[in-house]
Structures are given as C-alpha cells and as structure tokens.
C-alpha positions as CSV (number, residue, x, y, z in Angstrom):
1,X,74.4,89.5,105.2
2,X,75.2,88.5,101.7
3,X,78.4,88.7,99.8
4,X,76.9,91.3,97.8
5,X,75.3,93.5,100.9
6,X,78.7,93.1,102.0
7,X,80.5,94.3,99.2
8,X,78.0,97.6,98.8
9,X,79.0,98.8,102.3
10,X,82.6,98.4,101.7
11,X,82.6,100.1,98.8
12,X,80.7,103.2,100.3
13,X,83.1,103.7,102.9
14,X,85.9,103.4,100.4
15,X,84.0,106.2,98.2
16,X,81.6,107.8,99.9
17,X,78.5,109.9,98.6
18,X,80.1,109.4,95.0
19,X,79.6,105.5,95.1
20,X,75.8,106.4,96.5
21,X,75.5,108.3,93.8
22,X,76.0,106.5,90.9
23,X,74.1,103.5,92.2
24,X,71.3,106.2,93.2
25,X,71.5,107.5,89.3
26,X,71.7,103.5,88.1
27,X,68.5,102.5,89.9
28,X,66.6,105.3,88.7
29,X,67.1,103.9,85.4
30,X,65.8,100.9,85.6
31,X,69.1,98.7,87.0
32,X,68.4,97.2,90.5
33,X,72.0,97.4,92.8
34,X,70.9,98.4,95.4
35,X,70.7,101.9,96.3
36,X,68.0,101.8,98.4
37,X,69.8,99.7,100.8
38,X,72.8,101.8,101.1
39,X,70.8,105.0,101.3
40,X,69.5,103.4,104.6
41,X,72.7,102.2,105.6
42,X,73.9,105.7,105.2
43,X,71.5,107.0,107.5
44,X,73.1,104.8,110.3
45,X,76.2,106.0,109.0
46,X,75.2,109.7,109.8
47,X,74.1,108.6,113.1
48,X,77.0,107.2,113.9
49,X,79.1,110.4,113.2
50,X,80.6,109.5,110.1
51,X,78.2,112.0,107.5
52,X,76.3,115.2,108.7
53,X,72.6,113.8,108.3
54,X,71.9,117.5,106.7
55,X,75.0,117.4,104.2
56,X,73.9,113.9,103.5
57,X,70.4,114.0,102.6
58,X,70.9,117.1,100.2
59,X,73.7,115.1,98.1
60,X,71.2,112.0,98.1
61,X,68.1,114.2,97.1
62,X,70.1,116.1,94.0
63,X,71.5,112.5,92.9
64,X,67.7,111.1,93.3
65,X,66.6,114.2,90.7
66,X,69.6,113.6,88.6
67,X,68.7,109.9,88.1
68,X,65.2,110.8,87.5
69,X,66.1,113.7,84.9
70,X,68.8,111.7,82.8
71,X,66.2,108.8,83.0
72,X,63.7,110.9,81.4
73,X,65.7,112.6,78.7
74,X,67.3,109.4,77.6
75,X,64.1,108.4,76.5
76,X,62.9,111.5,75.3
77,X,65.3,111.8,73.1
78,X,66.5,108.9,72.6
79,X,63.5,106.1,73.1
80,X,61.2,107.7,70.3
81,X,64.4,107.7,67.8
82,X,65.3,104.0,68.2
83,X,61.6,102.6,68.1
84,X,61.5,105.1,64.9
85,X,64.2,103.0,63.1
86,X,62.1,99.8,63.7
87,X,58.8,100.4,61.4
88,X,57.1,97.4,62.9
89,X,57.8,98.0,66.1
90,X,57.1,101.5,66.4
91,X,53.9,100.2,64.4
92,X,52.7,97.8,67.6
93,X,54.2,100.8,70.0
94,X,53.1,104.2,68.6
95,X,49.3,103.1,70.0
96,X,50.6,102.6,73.3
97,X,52.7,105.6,73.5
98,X,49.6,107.5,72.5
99,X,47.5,105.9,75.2
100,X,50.1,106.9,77.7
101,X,50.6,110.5,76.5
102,X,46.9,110.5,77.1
103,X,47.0,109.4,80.6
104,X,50.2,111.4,81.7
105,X,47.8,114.6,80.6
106,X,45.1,113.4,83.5
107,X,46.9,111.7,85.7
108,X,50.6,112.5,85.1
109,X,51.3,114.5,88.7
110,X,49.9,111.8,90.8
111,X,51.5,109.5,89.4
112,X,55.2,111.0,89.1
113,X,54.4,112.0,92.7
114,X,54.0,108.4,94.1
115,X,56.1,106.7,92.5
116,X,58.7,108.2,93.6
117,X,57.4,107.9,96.9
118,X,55.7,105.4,98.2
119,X,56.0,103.4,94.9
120,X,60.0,103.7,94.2
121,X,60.0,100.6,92.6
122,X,58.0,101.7,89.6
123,X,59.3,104.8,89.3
124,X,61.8,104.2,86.1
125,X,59.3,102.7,84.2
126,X,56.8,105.7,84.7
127,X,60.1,107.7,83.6
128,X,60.6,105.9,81.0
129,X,57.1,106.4,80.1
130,X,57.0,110.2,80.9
131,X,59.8,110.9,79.1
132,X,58.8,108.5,75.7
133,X,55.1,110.2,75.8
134,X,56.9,113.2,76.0
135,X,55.4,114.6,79.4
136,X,56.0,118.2,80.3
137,X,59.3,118.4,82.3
138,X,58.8,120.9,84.2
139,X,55.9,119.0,85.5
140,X,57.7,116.1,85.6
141,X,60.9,117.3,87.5
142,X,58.4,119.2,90.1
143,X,56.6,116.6,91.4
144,X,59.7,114.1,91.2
145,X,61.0,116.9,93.3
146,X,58.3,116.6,96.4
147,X,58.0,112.2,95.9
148,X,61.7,112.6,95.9
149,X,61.9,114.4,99.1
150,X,59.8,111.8,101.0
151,X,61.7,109.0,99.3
152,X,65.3,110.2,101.1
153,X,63.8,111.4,104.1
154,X,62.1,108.3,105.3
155,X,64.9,106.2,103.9
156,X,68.0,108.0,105.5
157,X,65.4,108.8,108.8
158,X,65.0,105.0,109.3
159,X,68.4,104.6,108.9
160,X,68.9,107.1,111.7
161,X,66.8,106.3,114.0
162,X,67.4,102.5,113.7
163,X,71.4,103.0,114.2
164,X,72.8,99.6,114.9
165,X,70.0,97.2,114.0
166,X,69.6,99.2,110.4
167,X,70.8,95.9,108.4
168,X,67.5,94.1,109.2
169,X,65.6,96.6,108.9
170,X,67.0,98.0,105.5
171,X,66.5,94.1,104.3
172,X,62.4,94.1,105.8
173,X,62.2,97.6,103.3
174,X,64.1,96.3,100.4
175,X,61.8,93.3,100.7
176,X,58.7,95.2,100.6
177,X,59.7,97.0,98.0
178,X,60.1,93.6,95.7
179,X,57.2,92.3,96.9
180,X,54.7,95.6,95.3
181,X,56.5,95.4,92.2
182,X,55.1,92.1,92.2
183,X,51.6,92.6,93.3
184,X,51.8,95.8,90.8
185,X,52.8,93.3,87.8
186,X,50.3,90.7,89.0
187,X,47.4,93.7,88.9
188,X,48.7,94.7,85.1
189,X,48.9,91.1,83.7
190,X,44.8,90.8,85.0
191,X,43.7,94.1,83.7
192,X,45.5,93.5,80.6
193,X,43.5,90.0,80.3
194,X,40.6,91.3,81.2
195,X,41.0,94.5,78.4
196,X,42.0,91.5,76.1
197,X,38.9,88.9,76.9
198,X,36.2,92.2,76.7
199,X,37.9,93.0,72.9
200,X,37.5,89.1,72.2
201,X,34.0,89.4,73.7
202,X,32.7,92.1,71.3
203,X,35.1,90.8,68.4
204,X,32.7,88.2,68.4
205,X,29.5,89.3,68.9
C-alpha cells in the first residue's frame, strides 16, 4: 500500500464516518482523494464489526447526495456569475452552456442516473454541467438519488463481502475507475475532432 492509502485508513479510524464524509463531499466536486477507496474499505470495516453495515451505508448515501447537491448549487449560483464577469469568456461559453441546457432537457435523467453509477468518475463534471445549464433539481437530486444508491451499495457490498483481501480489490476498482475517465476523454477529444474537421469541411466548400 502507498503512503497515502496508508494515511486515508488511519485517518478514518481516528474520525470515523466524519472523515468519509468530507472526502465523500470533496470528490463529488471534482477533487480526487480518494473516497471511493475508503468507502470500500469501510465496508470491510463493517464486516469486521467495527460499523453496523445498515448505519453505515445510510451516512455514506446522505453524504454521496450532499456532495452532489452542494456540487450542483455552487455552480448554479455561483458558475453563471463568475463567467458573467468575464465578457469574453462567457462569450466563447454561453454557446456551450446553451448546447448543454439543450441536452440535459433530452437526455438529462439518464445521464445523472449513470454517472453516478456506473460512471462515478464523470459524475462532477455532469454536475457541474447540470447545475451551470441550470437543470431542474428536483430532477436532478432524484435520479442522483437511485445512481447514488447503487453507487454505495456495490462499493460498501464489495467491501463486505471481500473482508480481508478488500485492499486489492478496492485498488482493481479505483483502477478501473481511472482507466473510463480516460477512454471517456479519449471518445470526447475524437468526436470533438471530428465535429471540428466536418465544420472545416463545409467551411470550405
């Protein structure tokens, strides 16, 4: 294990479901420490009689939905105001923001839905998103709601029902999880180009 794995365990046995909180809260906003691991880890700890499993996945779901919720209304509120103060910014962004309003109104469930679950990792830029478009929050928190229900009951069931060996297998998970953020980039960057080289295309014909 690495300094930092190390570190993160420590620290939740020191503090509990606060410390898993927080991280929880921090990841859904876009700031990688970890929490996925430790909500894993946690699981083991619950089989190990240190946390009622029950107790323990009802703290983890609320803190997943508070994450999700202050994620949102940050940029709600707070997104739309800052790229206001920058005219040529909001310029280049406004079309964008637009486009993604537009998609949120077809496709906005789905997509709130699995990202939170089996899609974590993309899940605070879709908030972000949702909450800069400004997408319904009811809908929003609602289907965060169900993702977020898979989301803590697969990652505190493996931890559970792996017990001892849940290090390795909390690693193989995290690592999956990097490796579709970067297949899901990689898909962006060659739709983008593509959008890009068909607007060239008819540009110059």
């Amino acid at each position: 294990m690495s300094d930092f794995v190390i570190l993160l365990i420590e620290l939740f046995r020191n503090y509990n479901v606060l410390f898993l909180g927080a991280l929880i809260v921090l990841q859904n906003n876009g700031i990688p420490v970890g929490a996925n691991f430790l909500v894993i880890v946690s699981g083991a700890f619950a089989y190990a009689g240190e946390f009622n499993l029950l107790a323990l996945w009802g703290e983890v779901w609320f803190f997943t939905l508070l994450g999700d919720s202050l994620s949102y209304w940050l940029w709600r509120k707070g997104g739309r105001n800052l790229i206001a103060k920058y005219p040529r910014i909001h310029a280049r962004i406004e079309p964008g923001i637009e486009r993604a309003n537009n998609f949120f109104d077809k496709h906005g469930k789905i997509t709130v839905f699995f990202t939170r679950f089996p899609l974590s990792a993309m899940g605070p830029l879709v908030n972000i998103s949702a909450g800069t478009s400004r997408y319904n929050y009811k809908v929003f928190v609602a289907y965060a709601l169900l993702g977020e229900f898979l989301w803590v009951s697969f990652n505190l069931g493996v931890g559970y029902w792996f017990g001892d060996s849940v290090e390795q297998i909390a690693f193989i998970i995290s690592q999956f999880g990097e490796l579709t953020v970067l297949l899901l980039i990689l898909f962006v960057i060659v739709y983008l180009t593509r959008v890009y080289l068909r607007s060239k295309k008819k540009t110059i014909s």
